[in-house]
C-alpha positions in Angstrom: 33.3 103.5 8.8 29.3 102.6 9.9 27.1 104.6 7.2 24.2 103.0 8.9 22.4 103.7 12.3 23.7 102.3 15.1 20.1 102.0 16.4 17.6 101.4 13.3 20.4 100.3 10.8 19.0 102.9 8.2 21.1 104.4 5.9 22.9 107.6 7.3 25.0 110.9 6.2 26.9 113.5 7.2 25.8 115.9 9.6 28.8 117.9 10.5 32.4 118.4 11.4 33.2 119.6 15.1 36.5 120.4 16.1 37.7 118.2 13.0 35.2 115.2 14.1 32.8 113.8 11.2 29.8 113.3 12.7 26.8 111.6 11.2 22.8 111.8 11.6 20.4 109.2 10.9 17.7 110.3 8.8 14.9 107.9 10.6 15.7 107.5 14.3 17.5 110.7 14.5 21.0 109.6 16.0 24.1 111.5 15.8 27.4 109.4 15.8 30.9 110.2 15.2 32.1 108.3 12.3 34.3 106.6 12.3 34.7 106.0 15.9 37.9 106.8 17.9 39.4 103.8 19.2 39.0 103.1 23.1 43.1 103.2 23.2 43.1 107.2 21.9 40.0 107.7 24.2 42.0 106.5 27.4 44.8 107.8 26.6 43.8 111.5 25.1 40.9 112.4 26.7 40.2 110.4 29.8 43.6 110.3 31.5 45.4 112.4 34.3 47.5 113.9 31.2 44.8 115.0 29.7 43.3 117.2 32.8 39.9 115.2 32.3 37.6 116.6 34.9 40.3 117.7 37.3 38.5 120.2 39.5 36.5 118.0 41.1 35.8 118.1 45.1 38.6 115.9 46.7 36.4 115.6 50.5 32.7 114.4 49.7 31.9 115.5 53.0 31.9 119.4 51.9 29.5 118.1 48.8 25.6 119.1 48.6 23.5 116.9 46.3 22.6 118.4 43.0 18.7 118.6 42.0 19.3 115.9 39.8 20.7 113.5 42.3 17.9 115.1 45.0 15.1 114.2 42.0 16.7 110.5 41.4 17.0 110.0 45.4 13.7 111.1 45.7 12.0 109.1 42.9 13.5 105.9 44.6 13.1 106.7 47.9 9.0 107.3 46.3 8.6 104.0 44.6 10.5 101.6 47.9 13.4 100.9 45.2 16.4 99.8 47.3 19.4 97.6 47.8 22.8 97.9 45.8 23.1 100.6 43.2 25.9 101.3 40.6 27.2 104.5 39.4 28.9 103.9 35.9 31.0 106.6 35.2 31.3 107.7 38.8 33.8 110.6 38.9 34.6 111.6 41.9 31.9 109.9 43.6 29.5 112.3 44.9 26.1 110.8 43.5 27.3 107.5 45.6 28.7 109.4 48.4 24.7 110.9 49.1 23.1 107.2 47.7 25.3 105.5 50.3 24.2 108.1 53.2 20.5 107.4 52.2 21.0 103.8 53.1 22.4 102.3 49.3 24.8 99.8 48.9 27.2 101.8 47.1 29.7 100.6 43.9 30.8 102.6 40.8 32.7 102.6 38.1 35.2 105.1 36.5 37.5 105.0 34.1 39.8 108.3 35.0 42.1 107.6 37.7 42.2 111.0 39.5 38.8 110.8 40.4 38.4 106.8 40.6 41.1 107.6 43.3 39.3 110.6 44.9 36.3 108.3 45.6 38.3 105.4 46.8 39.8 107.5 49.6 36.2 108.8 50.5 35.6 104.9 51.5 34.0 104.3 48.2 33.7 100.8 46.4 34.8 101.9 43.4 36.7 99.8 40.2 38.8 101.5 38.3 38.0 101.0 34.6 35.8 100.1 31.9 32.2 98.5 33.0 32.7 94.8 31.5 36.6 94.9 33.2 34.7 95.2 36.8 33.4 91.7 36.2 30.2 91.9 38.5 28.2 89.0 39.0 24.6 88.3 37.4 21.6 89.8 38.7 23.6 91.6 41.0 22.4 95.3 41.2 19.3 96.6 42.2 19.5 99.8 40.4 22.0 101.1 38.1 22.7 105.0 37.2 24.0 105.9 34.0 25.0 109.6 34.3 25.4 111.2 31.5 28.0 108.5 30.4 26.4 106.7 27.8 27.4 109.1 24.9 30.8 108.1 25.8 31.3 105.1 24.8 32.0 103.2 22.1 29.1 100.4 21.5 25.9 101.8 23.3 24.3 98.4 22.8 27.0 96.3 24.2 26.8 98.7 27.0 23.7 98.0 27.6 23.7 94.7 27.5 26.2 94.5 30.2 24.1 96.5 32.0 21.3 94.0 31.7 23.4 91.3 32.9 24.4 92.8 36.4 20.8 93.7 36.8 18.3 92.0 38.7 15.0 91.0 36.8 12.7 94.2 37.3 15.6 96.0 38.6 15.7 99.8 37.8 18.2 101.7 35.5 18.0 105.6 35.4 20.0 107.1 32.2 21.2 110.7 32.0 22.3 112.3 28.8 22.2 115.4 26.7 18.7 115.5 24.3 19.6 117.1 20.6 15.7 117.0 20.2 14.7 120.0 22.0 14.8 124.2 21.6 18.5 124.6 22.7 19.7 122.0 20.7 17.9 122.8 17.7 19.3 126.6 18.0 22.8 125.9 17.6 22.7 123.6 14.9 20.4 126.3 13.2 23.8 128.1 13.7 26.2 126.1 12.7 24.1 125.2 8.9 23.3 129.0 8.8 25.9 130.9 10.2 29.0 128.3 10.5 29.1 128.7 14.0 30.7 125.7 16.0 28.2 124.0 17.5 28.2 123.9 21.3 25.5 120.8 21.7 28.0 118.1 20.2 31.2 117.5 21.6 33.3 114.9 20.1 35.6 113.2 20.7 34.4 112.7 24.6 30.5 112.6 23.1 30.7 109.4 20.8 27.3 109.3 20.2 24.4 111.9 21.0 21.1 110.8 21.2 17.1 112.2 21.7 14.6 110.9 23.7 12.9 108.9 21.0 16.4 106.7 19.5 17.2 106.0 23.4 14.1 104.8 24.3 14.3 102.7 20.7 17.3 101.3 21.7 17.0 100.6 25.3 13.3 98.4 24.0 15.8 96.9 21.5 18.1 95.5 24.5 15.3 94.0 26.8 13.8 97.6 28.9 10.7 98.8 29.6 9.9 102.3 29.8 9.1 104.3 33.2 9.9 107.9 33.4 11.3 111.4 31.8 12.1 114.0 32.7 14.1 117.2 31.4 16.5 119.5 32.9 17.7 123.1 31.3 20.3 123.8 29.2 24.5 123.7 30.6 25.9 127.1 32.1 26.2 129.7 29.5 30.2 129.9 30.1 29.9 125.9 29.2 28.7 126.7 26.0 30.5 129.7 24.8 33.5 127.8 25.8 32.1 124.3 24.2 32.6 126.6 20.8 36.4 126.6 21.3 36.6 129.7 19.4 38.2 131.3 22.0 41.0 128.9 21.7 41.0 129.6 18.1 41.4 133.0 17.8 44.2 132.5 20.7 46.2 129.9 18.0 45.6 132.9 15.2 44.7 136.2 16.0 43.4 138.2 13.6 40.9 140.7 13.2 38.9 138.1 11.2 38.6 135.5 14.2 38.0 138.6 16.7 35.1 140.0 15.1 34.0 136.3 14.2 34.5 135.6 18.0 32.5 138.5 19.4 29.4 138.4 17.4 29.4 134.3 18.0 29.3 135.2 21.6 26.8 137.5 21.1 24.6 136.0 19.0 24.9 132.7 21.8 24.2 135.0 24.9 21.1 136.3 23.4 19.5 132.9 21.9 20.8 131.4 25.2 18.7 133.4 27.7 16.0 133.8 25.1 15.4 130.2 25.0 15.8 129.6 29.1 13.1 132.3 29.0 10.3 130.2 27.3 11.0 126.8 29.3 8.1 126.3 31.0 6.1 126.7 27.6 8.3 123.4 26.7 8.0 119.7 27.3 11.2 118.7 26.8 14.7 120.4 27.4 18.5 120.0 26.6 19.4 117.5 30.3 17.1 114.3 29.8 16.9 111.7 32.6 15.2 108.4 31.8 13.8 105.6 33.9 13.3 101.9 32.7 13.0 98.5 33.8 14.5 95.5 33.0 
């Protein structure tokens, strides 16, 4: 077990227990880790794999796909600033951000570690590898951009991710980082939850989130491996169904019902739907938000 931050090396202690999880919080930089750390065998086996279901309602023709905002914003921002050439999606899925970065004129290559939808993209005519990012092998200086989507609370060693990262990227090449922010209003309100109330806490999900970060530790870290800083910007919280069922209560009362884990249940719910749509309400009084995209340089 690591008692001290992954990012800053301070000392660290526990922050709370999720779905029998320890997770840990670093009293300087603000990081949240699981500790200890799953093992990458557990993670490919029980959470990533076909068994598992991992993300198996996704689109199986791209063709029928519309880009999202965020992949319209990131399109947009490159298409802005002339940034082209050969870009890499790093936890691809089924490949729909490459699908509409390919159709905008990209040289298109990802990387996923689930089969199903490694193999979905592959038979949309994507150059996809099937694995882990530093089993793909690329060459130096090889990518022009690369897109982290909301991947790098995944793995295991942020830092060694990132160096990889450096290594298949040209000098002042561009890589764009998605990932949830614990330092904003959602965030903030169910942890207030959990400490107060012993609610479950819908904005950490371990095991698939190793590691959850805020905008100040990422951009800490990514300085610390060789990047510059470009560009933020914030997107709302997840769907409201995404979040009452990220507090697996429903599963719990489902395993032992009683009128305990009912009523428990309900006013969770409750209490959840009301904060939810109270704190959507006030987000264009905020500057930052729950979705974080950020932009840096190498």
């Amino acid at each position: 077990m690591k008692n001290n931050c992954h990012i800053c090396n301070t000392a660290t202690s526990f922050f709370m227990n999720k779905d029998g999880y320890d997770l840990y919080k670093c009293s300087n930089c603000e990081l949240v880790y699981m500790n200890p750390l799953p093992l990458q065998t557990f993670l490919n086996k029980e959470v990533y794999s076909l068994e598992s279901g991992y993300q198996g309602n996704k689109e199986n023709d791209l063709s029928k796909t519309f880009p999202n905002k965020k992949t319209k914003d990131i399109l947009k921002f490159l298409g802005k600033n002339k940034i082209k050439g050969r870009i890499l999606d790093v936890g691809c899925s089924n490949g729909e951000f490459l699908y509409h970065a390919k159709k905008r004129g990209f040289e298109a290559y990802g990387v996923e570690l689930n089969s199903r939808t490694a193999s979905i993209a592959l038979k949309n005519g994507l150059n996809v590898f099937k694995g882990l990012l530093h089993e793909a092998r690329f060459e130096n200086d090889f990518f022009d951009i690369i897109f982290l989507g909301d991947i790098i609370e995944h793995v295991l060693s942020p830092r060694d991710f990132l160096h990889e990262c450096k290594r298949i990227l040209k000098n002042s090449g561009t890589i764009i980082i998605s990932t949830p922010n614990l330092d904003c209003a959602w965030a903030k309100t169910t942890i207030f939850f959990y400490k107060t109330l012993g609610i479950p806490c819908s904005s950490v999900t371990p095991p698939h989130h190793t590691f959850q970060f805020s905008g100040k530790n990422l951009d800490m870290l990514m300085m610390q491996t060789g990047f510059i800083y470009t560009n933020k910007w914030f997107y709302k919280q997840p769907r409201l169904m995404y979040e009452l069922g990220s507090l697996h209560l429903l599963k719990k009362y489902k395993a032992n019902k009683n009128i305990k884990n009912l009523v428990f249940m309900i006013f969770s719910f409750i209490l959840y739907t009301l904060s939810y749509f109270a704190v959507a309400s006030t987000r264009s009084f905020r500057r930052k938000d729950f979705g974080m995209l950020s932009i840096y340089k190498k």
